[in-house]
C-alpha positions as CSV (number, residue, x, y, z in Angstrom):
1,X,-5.5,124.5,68.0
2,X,-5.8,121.5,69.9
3,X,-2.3,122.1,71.2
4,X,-3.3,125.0,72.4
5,X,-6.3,123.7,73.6
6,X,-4.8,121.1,75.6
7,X,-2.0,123.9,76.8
8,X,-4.9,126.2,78.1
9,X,-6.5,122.9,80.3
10,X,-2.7,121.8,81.7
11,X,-2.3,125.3,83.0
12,X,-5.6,125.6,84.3
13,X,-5.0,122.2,85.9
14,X,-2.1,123.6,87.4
15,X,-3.1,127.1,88.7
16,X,-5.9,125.1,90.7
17,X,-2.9,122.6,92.0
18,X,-0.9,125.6,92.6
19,X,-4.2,127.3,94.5
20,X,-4.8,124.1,96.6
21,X,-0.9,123.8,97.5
22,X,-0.8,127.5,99.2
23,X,-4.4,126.9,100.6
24,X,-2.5,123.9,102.6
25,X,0.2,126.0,103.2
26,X,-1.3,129.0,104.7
27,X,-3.5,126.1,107.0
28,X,0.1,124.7,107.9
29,X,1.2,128.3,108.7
30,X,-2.0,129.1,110.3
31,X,-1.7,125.9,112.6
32,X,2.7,126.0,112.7
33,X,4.4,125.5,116.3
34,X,7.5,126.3,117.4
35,X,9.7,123.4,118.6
36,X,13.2,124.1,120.6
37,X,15.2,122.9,123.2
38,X,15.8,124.8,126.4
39,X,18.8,124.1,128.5
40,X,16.3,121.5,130.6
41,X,13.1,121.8,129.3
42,X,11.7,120.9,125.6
43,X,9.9,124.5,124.3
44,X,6.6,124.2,122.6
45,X,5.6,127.4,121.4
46,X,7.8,129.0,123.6
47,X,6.7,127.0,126.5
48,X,7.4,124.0,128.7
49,X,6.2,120.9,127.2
50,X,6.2,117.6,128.7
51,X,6.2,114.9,126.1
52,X,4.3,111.7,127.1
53,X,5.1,109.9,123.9
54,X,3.7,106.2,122.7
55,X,5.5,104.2,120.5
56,X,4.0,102.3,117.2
57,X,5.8,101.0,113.8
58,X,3.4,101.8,111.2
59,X,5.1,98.7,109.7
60,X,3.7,96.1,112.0
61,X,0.4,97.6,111.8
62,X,-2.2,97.2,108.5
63,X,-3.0,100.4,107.1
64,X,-6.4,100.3,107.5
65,X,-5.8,100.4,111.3
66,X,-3.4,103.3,111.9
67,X,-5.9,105.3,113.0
68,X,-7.6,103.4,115.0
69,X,-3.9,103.2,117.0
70,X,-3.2,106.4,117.4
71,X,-6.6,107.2,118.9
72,X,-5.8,104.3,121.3
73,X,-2.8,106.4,122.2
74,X,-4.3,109.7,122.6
75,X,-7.4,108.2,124.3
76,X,-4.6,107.2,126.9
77,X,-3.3,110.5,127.6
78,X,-0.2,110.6,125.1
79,X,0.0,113.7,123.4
80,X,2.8,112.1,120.9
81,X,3.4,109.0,118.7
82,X,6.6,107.9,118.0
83,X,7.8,105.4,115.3
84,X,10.6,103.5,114.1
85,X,11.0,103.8,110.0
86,X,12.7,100.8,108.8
87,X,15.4,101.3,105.9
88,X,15.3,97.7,104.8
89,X,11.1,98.4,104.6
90,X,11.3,101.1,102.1
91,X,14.8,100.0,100.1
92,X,14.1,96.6,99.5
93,X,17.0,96.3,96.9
94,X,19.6,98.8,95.7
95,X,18.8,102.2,95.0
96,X,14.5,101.0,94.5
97,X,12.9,102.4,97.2
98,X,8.7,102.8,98.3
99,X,7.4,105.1,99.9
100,X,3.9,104.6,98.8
101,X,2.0,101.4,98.7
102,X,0.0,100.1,101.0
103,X,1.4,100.2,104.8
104,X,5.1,101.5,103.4
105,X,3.0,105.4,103.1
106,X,4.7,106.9,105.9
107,X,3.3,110.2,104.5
108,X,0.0,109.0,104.8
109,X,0.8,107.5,108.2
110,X,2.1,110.8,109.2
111,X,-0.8,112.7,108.0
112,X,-3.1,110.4,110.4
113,X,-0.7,111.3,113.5
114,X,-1.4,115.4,112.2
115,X,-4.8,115.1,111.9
116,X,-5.9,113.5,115.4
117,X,-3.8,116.3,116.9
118,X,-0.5,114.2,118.1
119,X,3.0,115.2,117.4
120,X,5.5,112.6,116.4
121,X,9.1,111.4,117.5
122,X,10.7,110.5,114.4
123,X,12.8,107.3,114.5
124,X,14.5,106.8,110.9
125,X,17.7,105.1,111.8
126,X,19.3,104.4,109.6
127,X,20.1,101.7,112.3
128,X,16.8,101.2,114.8
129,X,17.3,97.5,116.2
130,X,13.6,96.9,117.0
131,X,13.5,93.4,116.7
132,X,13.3,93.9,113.5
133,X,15.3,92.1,110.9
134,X,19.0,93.2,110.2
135,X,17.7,96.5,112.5
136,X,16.3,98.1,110.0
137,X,19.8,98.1,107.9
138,X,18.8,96.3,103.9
139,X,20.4,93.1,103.7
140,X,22.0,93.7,99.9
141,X,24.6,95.2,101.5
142,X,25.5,91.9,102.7
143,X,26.4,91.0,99.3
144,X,29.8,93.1,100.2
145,X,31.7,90.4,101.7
146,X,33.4,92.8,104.0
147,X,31.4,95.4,104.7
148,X,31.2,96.9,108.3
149,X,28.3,98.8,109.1
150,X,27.0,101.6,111.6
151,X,30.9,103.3,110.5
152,X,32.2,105.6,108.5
153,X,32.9,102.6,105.8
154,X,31.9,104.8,102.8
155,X,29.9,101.8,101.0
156,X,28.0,102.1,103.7
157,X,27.7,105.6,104.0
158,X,26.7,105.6,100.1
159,X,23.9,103.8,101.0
160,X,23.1,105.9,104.2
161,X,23.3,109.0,102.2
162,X,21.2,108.1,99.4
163,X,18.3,106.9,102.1
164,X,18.7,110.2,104.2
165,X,18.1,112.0,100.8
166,X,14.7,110.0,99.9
167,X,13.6,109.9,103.3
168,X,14.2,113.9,103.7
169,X,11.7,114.8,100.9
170,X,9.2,112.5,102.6
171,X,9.4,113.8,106.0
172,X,10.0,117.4,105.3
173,X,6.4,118.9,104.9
174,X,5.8,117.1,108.3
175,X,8.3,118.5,109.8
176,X,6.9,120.8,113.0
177,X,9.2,123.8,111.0
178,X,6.6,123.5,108.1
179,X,3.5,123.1,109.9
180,X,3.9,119.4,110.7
181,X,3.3,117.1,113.6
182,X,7.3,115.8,113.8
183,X,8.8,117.6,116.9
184,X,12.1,116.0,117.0
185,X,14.6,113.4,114.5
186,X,16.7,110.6,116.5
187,X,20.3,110.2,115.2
188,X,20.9,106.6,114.7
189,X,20.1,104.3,118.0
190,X,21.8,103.2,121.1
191,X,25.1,103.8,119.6
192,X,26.6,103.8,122.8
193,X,26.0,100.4,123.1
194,X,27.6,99.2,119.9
195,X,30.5,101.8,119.1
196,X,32.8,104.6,119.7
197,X,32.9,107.1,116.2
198,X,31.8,110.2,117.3
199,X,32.4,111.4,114.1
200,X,30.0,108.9,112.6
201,X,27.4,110.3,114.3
202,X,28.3,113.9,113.0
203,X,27.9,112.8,109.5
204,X,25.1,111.3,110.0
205,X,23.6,114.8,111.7
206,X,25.0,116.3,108.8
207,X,23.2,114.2,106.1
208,X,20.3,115.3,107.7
209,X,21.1,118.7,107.9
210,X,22.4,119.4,104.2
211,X,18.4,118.2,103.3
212,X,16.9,121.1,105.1
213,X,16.0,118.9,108.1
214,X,15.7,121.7,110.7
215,X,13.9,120.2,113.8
216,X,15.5,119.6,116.8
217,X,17.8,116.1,116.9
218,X,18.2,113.4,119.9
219,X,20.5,110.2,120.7
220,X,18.9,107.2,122.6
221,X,20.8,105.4,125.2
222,X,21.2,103.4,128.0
223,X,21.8,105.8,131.0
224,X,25.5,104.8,131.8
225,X,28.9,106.4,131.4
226,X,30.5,104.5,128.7
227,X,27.1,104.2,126.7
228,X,26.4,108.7,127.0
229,X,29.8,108.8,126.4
230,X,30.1,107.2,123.0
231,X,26.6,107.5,121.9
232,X,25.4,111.6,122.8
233,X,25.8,114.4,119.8
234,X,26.8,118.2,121.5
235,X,23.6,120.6,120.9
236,X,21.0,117.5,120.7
237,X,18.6,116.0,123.5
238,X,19.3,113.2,125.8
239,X,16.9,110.1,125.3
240,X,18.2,107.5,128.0
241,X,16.3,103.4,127.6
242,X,15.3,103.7,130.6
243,X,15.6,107.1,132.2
244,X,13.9,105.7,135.8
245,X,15.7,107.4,138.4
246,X,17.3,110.7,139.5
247,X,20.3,109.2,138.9
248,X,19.6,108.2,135.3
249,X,19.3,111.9,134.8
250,X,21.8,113.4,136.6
251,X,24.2,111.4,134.9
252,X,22.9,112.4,131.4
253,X,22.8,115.8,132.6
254,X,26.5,115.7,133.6
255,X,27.7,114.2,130.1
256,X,26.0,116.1,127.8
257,X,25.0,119.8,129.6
258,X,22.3,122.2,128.4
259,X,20.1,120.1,126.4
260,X,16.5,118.4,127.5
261,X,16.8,114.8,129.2
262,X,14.0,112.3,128.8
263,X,13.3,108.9,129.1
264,X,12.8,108.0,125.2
265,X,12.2,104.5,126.0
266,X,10.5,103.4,128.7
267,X,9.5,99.6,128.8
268,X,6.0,98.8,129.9
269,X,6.7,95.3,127.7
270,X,9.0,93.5,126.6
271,X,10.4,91.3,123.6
272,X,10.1,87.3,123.1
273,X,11.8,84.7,121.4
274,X,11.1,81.4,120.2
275,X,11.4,78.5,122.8
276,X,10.8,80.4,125.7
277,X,7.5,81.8,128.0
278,X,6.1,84.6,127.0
279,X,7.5,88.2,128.6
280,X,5.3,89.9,131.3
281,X,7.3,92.3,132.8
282,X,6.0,93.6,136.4
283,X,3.3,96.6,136.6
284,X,3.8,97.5,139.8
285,X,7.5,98.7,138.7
286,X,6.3,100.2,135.5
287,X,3.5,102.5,137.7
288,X,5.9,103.5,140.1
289,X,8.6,104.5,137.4
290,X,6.1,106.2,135.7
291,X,5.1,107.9,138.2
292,X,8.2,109.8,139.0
293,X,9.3,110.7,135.6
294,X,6.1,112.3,134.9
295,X,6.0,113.9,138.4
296,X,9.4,115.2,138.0
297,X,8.2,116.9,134.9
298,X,10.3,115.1,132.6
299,X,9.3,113.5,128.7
300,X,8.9,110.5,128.4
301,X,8.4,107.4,125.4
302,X,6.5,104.5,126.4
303,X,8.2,101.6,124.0
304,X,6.2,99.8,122.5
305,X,2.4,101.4,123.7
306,X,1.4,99.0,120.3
307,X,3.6,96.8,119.1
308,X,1.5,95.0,116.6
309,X,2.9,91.9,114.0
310,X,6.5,91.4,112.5
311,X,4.4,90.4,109.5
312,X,6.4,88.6,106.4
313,X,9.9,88.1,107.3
314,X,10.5,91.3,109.3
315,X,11.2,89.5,112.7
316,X,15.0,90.1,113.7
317,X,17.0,88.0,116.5
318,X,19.0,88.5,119.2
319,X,22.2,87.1,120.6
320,X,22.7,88.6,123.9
321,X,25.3,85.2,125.4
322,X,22.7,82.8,124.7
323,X,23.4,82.1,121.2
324,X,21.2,82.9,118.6
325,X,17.8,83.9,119.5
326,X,14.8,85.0,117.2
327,X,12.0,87.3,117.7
328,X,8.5,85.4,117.7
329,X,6.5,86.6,114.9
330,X,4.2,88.8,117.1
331,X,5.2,91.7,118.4
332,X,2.3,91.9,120.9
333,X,5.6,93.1,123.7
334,X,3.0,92.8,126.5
335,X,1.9,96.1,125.4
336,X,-1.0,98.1,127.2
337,X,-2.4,97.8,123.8
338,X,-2.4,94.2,122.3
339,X,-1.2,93.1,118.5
340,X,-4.9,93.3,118.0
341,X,-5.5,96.6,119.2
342,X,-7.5,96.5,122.6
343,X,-6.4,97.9,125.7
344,X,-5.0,95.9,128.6
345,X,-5.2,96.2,132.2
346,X,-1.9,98.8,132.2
347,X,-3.5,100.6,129.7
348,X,-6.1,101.7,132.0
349,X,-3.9,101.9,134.4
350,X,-1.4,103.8,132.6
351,X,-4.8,106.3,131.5
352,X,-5.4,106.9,135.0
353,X,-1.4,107.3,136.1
354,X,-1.4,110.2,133.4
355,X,-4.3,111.8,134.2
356,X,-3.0,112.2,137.7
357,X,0.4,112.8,137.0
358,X,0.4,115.2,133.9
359,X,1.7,118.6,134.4
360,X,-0.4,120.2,131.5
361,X,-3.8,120.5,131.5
362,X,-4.9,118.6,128.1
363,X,-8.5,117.3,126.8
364,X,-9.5,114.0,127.2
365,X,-10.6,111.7,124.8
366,X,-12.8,108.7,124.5
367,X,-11.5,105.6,123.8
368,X,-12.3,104.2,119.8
369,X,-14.7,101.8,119.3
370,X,-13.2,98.4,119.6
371,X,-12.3,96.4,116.1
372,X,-13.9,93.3,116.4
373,X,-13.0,89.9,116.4
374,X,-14.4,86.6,115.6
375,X,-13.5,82.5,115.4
376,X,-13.3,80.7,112.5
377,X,-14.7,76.9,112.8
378,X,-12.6,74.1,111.4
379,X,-10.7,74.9,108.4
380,X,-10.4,71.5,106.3
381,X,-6.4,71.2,104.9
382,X,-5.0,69.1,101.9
383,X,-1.4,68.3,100.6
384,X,-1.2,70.7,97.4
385,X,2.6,70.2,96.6
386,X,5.7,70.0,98.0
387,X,9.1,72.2,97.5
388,X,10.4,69.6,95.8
389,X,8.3,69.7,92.8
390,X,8.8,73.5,92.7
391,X,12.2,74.5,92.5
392,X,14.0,77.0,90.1
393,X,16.7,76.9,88.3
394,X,19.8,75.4,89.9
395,X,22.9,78.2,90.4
396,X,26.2,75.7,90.0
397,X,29.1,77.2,92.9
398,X,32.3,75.4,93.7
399,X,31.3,75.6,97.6
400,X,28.0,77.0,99.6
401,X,27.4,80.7,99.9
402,X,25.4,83.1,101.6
403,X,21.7,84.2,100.4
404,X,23.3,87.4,99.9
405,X,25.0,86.4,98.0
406,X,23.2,85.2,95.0
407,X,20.5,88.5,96.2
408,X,18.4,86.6,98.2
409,X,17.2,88.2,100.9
410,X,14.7,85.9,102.8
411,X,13.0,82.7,102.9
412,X,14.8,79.1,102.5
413,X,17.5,77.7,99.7
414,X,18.0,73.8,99.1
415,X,21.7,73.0,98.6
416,X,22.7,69.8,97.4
417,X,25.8,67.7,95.9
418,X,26.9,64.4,95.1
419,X,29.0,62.5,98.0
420,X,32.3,61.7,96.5
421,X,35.1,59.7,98.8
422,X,33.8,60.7,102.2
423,X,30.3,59.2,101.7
424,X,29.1,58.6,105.5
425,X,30.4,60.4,108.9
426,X,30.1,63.4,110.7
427,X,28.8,66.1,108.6
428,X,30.0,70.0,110.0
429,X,28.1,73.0,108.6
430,X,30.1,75.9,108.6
431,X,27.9,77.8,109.8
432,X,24.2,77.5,109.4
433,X,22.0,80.0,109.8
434,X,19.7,79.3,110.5
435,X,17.7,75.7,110.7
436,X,17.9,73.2,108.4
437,X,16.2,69.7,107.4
438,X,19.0,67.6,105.7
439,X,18.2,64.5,103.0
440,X,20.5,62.1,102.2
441,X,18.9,60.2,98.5
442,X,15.7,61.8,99.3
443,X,15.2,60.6,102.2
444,X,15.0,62.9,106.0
445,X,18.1,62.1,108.3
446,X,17.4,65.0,110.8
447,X,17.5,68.6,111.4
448,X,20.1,71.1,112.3
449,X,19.2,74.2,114.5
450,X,21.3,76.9,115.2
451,X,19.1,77.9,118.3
452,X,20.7,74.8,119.9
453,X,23.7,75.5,118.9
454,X,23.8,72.9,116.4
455,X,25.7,72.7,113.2
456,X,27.0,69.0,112.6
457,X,24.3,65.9,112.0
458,X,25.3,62.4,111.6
459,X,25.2,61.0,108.2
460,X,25.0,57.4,107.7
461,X,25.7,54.9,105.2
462,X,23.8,55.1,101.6
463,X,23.5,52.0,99.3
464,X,24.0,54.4,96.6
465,X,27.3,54.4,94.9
466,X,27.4,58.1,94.9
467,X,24.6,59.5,97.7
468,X,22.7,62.2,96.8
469,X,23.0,65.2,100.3
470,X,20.7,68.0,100.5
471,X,20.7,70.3,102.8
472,X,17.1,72.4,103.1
473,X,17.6,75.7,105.0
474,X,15.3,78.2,106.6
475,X,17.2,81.8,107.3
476,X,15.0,83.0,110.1
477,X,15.3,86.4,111.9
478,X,18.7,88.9,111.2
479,X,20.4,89.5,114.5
480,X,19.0,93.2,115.1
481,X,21.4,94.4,118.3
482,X,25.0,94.3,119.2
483,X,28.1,92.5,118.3
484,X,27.2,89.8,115.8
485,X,25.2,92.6,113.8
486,X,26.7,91.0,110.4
487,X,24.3,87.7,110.1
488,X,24.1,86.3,106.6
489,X,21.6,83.3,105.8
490,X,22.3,80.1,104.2
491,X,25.4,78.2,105.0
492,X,27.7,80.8,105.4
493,X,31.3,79.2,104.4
494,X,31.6,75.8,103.9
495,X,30.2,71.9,104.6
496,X,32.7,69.3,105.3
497,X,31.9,65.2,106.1
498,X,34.7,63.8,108.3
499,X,37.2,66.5,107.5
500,X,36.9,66.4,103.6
501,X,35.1,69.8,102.0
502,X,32.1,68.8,99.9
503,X,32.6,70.5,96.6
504,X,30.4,71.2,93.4
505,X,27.2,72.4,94.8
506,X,23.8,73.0,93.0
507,X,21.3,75.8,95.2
508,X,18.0,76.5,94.5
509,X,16.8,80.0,95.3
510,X,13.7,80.0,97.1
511,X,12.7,83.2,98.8
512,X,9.2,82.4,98.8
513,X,7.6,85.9,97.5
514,X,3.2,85.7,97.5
515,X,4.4,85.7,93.3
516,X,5.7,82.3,94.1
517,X,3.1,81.0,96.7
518,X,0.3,82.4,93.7
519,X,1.9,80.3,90.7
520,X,2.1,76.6,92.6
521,X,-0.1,74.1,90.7
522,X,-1.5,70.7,92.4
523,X,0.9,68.3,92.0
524,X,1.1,65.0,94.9
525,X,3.9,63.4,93.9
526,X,7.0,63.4,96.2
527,X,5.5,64.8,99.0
528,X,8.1,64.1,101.9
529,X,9.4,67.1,104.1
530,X,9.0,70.3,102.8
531,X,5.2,70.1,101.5
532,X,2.2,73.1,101.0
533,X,-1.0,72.4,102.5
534,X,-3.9,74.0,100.8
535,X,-7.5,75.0,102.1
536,X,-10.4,77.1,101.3
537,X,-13.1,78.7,104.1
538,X,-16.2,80.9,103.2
539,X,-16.6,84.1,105.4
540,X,-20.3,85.8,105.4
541,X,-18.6,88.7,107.1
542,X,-15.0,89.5,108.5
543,X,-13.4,90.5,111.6
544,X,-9.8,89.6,112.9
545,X,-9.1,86.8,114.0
546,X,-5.9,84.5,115.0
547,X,-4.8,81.1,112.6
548,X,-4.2,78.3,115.3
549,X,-1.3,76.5,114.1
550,X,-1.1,74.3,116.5
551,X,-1.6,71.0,114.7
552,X,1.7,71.9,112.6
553,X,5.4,71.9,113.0
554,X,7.5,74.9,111.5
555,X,6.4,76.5,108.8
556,X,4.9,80.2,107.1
557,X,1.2,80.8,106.5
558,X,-0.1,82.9,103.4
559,X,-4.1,84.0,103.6
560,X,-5.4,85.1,100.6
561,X,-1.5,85.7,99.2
562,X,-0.3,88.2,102.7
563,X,2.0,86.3,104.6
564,X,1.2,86.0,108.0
565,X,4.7,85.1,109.4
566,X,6.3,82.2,110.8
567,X,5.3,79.6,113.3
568,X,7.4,76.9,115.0
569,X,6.0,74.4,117.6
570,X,8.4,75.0,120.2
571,X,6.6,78.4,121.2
572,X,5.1,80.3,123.2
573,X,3.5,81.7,120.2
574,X,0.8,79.1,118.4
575,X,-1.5,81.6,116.2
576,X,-0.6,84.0,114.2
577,X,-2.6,87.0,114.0
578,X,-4.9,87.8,110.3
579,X,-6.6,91.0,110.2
580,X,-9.6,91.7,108.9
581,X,-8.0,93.8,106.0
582,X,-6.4,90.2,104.9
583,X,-10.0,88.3,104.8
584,X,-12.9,88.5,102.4
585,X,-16.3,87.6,102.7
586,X,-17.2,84.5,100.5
587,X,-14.4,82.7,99.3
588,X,-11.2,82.7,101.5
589,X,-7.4,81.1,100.5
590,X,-5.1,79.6,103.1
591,X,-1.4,78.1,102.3
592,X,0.9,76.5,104.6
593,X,4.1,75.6,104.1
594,X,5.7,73.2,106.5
595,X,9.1,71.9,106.8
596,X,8.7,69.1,109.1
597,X,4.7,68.4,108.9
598,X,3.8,65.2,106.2
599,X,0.0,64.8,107.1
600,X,-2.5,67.5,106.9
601,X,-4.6,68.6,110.0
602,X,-6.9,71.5,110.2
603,X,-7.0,74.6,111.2
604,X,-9.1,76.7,112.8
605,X,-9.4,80.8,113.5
606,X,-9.4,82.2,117.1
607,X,-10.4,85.5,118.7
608,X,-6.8,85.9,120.8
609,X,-3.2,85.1,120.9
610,X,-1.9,82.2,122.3
């Protein structure tokens, strides 16, 4: 009886599911556009339709605020969001993939861009670039010693394949085909600017295909021969990053006839790195660009409209002939709307520039109320522990390898050995990525950076029979774009002193996760380079706000276990951005660890970036 019973409630349970499901369904129907591509023009409905797209990584944006963003957008005029979906986001290791916690929901986030009325530009890669780390590609496949990516290497396509199959049953009801807000699905990203396999592409269109993904597709690239040439697909739209000029478009138009052209990334920002001033590209030029592709009646992407915080370890790096050069931990990109979410100057003048300039009459929209912000007065810091008294187990190699190598994926790893023959000298890293403090019997002889261009340090003479070396490194950002895509962390091959290969090595894992930062007990004893700093502030109410670092060094901050990203004192960036979402009222947590820093200083919260 009771199995009967319980049979009898299941079923009911599941006819009401059932009912709710086609109630949905027949909304979705009721609500459904058609989405094609003409031979110039993209065909909403059957119509022209001019996209004026803005560009947002849910990602680098707390969950709690995604709305919030997109109203920012359409309160601007866009009628479209657009967003990159990291790989390495969702498929942290192997084959174990999220798609539902916290800001990794894209469904969710999806659902948001549906319900304010927006359509959506989906982005999935499985390469984006974005400043983000590695491009979006997950690092364990760096464990493959010589794996070649964005190819038809089939241990990469494996992994492709299974991530175009998880990522197809997310995306699907969203799709504009089934009542959803996503008009159109990029193939891959600026492959014209990084390779030649057509075929490539084709497979990856057909990955995408063989899962029922039936909206239109588009390439993205720069507006030259070589790069249209390599990087367009036959029978999919032309995004060109820029598309500025006539000529940008008659040039697309010649390489790949009878499909849409638009500018599908148009730059009213840009990107920064560490060590340098901040980006502030010219408005004037962005206005008059603008201007004429909106005029002309093409589509257009503003990248980034909102680039919010490369949060964690997500920041990437570039190496465009100056070396290696990572991405800041903000992602602010001079946006018209700021990491914290308010509208600059070229937002409004963007807002007006639309409204002007738009082909299609559309409604407008007010602007949302503003999220609000507040300082937080001195923060008082202590020593709490240092690295040193923390470390794992040791893993025992013959010679230095990679973080991927012993699946580690972020953070910092302490390698050390005994000197044996060569005991002083000139000591080569080969090669570091990407800084490093070295010890030499516990004691700091300097710093290697590969930003300089740095990988030997002078080593000098130990009274120790047989000196004790240790090399501490920090991988910061993957290179995210071009040549040098394939950028392990750690010390990559090998570390030699005057010639002679130091063997017999002992590393020490230390990827840092907020599991790590929540289990570190008090302990004050050998606190040289390398130390946590621990303090406490009381909030009666919370708003955002930014952490000043400025009294440290390099380091990471954790508030309340979320990791706020890196700071380094070289700049420009000096605060790092903690949303209101991260704070508490009552009793707050704040954790820094510095490599360089050996006193504590305080700290302080801050209403903007600096």
């Amino acid at each position: 009886m009771k199995k009967i019973f319980g049979l009898f409630i299941s079923t009911a349970i599941l006819m009401v599911l059932l009912s709710e499901m086609a109630t949905a369904q027949q909304k979705n129907t009721t609500s459904a556009h058609t989405f094609e591509l003409g031979s110039k023009d993209f065909l909403l409905d059957g119509s022209p339709f001019q996209i004026i797209s803005g560009e947002m990584h849910y990602s680098r944006i707390p969950k709690e605020y995604w709305r919030h963003r997109v109203q920012m957008a359409k309160a601007m005029g866009c009628n479209t969001i657009a967003t990159y979906v990291f790989w390495n986001f969702h498929e942290t290791s192997e084959g174990v993939f999220d798609f539902t916690t916290y800001n990794k929901n894209l469904g969710d986030f999806l659902k948001i861009v549906q319900e304010e009325g927006m359509f959506c530009l989906f982005r999935p890669g499985p390469y984006s670039c974005g400043e983000w780390d590695l491009g979006g590609i997950p690092p364990y496949l760096l464990g493959i010693p010589d794996i070649k990516f964005r190819c038809t290497d089939t241990r990469y396509l494996s992994a492709v394949k299974r991530y175009v199959d998880t990522i197809s049953h997310i995306v699907k009801p969203y799709l504009v085909t089934n009542g959803g807000p996503v008009l159109m699905l990029q193939v891959e990203n600026e492959y014209g600017s990084y390779g030649n396999d057509r075929e490539y592409l084709k497979i990856l269109e057909s990955y995408w295909r063989n899962n029922g993904i039936d909206v239109p597709f588009y390439t993205s690239d720069g507006p030259t021969t070589f790069m249209l040439e390599a990087g367009t697909l036959p029978g999919a739209a032309v995004g060109l990053d820029s598309g500025s000029s006539p000529a940008d478009f008659d040039l697309a138009e010649k390489m790949n006839p009878g499909v849409p052209v638009f500018s599908s990334e148009t730059y009213p920002g840009w990107l920064t790195h560490w060590g340098t001033d901040w980006a502030r590209p010219n408005t004037e030029h962005l206005l008059k660009e603008v201007k004429y592709v909106l005029e002309s009646n093409h589509s257009l992407n503003f990248y980034m409209l909102h680039g919010g915080t490369n949060f964690a370890w997500s920041a990437g790096a570039n190496s465009g002939g100056k070396g290696y050069e990572p991405d800041i931990t903000s992602y602010d990109y001079d946006a018209p709307i700021t990491e914290q979410g308010r509208g600059r100057e070229k937002y409004y003048a963007l807002k007006k520039l639309i409204k002007e300039s738009r082909t299609q009459a559309v409604e407008d929209f007010p602007e949302p109320a503003a999220i609000p912000t507040m300082d937080i007065p001195e923060i008082k810091m202590e020593p709490y522990t240092s690295v040193w008294n923390n470390l794992p187990e040791a893993l025992k190699m013959a010679q230095p390898k990679p973080f991927e190598a012993f699946e580690q994926y972020e953070g910092f790893a302490l390698y050390r050995t005994t000197l044996i023959g060569r005991k002083e000298g000139k000591l080569q890293i080969t090669d570091l990525h990407d800084f490093a403090t070295v010890f030499l019997d516990g004691e700091l002889i300097g710093t290697v950076d590969r930003t300089k261009g740095e990988n030997t340090i002078a080593v000098p003479k130990s009274k120790n029979a047989f000196p004790v070396l240790e090399i501490f490194v920090e991988g910061m950002g993957r290179i995210n774009f071009a040549q040098e895509l394939i950028d392990r962390k750690g010390i990559t091959e090998r570390v030699s002193l005057n010639g002679m290969t130091l063997m017999n090595w002992e590393v020490y894992s230390l990827p840092m996760h907020s599991e790590y930062i929540k289990k570190l007990s008090a302990n004050k004893a050998n606190l040289k380079s390398g130390i946590f700093f621990k303090g406490e502030f009381v909030l009666s109410s919370v708003a955002d706000t930014y952490i000043d670092m400025s009294n440290y060094k390099k380091g990471v901050v954790w508030v309340n276990g979320h990791n706020l990203g890196r700071y380094w004192e070289v700049g420009p960036q000096h605060a790092l951005y903690c949303p209101a979402p991260f704070l508490k009222k009552g009793k707050n947590e704040i954790v820094v660890f510095d490599l360089l820093q050996e006193e504590a200083q305080s700290l302080k919260g801050v209403k903007e970036l600096f």
